[in-house]
C-alpha positions as CSV (number, residue, x, y, z in Angstrom):
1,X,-5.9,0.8,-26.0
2,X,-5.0,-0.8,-22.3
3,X,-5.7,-4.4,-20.4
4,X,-8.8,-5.1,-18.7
5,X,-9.1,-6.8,-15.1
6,X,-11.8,-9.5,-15.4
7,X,-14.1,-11.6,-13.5
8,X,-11.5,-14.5,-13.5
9,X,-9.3,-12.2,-10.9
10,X,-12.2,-12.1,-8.3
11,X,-11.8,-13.8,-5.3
12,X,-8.4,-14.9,-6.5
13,X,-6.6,-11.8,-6.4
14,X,-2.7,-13.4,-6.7
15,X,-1.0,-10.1,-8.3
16,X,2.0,-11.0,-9.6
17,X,0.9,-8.9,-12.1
18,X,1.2,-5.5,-10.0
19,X,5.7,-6.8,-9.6
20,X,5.7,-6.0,-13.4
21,X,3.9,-3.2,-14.2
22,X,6.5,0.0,-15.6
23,X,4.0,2.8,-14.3
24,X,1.6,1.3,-11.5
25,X,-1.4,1.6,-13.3
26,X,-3.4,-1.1,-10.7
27,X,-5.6,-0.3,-8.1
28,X,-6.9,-3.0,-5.3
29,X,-10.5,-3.8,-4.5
30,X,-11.3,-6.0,-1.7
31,X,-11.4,-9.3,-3.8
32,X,-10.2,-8.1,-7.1
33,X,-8.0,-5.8,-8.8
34,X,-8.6,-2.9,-11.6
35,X,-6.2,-1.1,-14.2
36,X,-6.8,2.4,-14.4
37,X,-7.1,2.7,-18.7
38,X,-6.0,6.3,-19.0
39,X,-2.8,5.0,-17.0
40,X,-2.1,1.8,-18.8
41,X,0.1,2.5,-21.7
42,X,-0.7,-1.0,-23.3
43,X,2.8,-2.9,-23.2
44,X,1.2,-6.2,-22.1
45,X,3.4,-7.1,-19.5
46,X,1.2,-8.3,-16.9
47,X,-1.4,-10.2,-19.2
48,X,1.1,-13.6,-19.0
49,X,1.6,-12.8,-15.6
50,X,-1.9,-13.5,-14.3
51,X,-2.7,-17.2,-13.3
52,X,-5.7,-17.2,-14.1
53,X,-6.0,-15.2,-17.4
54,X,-7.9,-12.6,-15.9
55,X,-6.1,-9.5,-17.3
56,X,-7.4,-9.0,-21.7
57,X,-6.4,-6.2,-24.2
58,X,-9.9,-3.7,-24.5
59,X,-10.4,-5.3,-27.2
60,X,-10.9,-8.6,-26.5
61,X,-14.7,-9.2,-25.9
62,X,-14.4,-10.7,-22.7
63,X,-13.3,-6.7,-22.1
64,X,-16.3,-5.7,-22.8
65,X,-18.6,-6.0,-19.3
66,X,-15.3,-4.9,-17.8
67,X,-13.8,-1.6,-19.3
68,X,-16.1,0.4,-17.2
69,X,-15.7,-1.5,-14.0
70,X,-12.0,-0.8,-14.2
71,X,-12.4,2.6,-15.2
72,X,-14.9,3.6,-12.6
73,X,-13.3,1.8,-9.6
74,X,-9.6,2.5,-10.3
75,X,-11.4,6.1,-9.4
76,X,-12.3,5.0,-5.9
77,X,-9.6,2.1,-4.8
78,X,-6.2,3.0,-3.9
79,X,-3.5,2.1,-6.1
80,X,-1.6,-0.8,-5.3
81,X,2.3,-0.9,-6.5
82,X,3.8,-4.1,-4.7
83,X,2.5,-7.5,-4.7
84,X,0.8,-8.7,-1.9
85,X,-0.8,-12.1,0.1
86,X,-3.1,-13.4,-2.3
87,X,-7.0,-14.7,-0.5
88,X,-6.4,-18.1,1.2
89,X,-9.0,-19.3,-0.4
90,X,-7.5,-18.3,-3.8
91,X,-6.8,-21.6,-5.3
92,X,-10.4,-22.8,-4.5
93,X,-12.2,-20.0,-6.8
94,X,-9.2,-19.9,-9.5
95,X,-11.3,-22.0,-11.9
96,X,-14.6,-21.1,-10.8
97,X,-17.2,-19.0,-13.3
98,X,-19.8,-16.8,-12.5
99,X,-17.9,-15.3,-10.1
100,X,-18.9,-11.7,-10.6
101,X,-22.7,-12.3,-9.3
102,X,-21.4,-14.2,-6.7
103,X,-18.4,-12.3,-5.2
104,X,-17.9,-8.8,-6.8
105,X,-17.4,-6.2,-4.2
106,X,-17.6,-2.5,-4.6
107,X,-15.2,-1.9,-1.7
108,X,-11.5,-1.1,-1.9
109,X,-9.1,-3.1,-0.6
110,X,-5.8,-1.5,1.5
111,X,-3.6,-0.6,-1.5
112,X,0.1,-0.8,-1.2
């Protein structure tokens, strides 16, 4: 089992869930972060973290349209390991839904 980024981090991006993470299992698009699942050892410490709820256990079924986004781009974006500026516009999208149509981009972001 492991966590699951979701749409709710897009665009929002705040990652105080990357300060308590025991073995740097994140990795930072440009307007979203993913956890790498073979490197999450499920001990739930950033879930209540995240503002915005965006970070489920696999096997919660908002998880579901998400496992293999995490999986595949925590391949491609460089891992991230200290908390950085969240998006100015953060606070505006924080509540927002269909954000994933929207906003979702492939591209990493500058890791840390």
């Amino acid at each position: 089992m492991a966590y699951v980024v979701t749409e709710q981090c897009i665009k929002c991006k705040y990652m105080d869930c990357i300060e308590v993470c025991p073995v740097d299992c994140f990795y930072e698009g440009e307007n979203m972060l993913a956890i790498h699942p073979d490197e999450c050892i499920d001990c739930g410490v950033c879930e209540p973290e995240c503002p915005v709820d965006a970070i489920v256990p696999d096997s919660d079924a908002k998880a579901d349209a998400w496992l293999k986004i995490n999986a595949d781009f925590a391949l491609t974006w460089p891992n991230i390991t200290r908390k950085g500026t969240p998006p100015p516009d953060a606070d505006e999208h924080k509540d927002e839904e269909g954000k994933k149509d929207k906003y979702f981009s492939p591209k990493p972001g500058n890791g840390a």
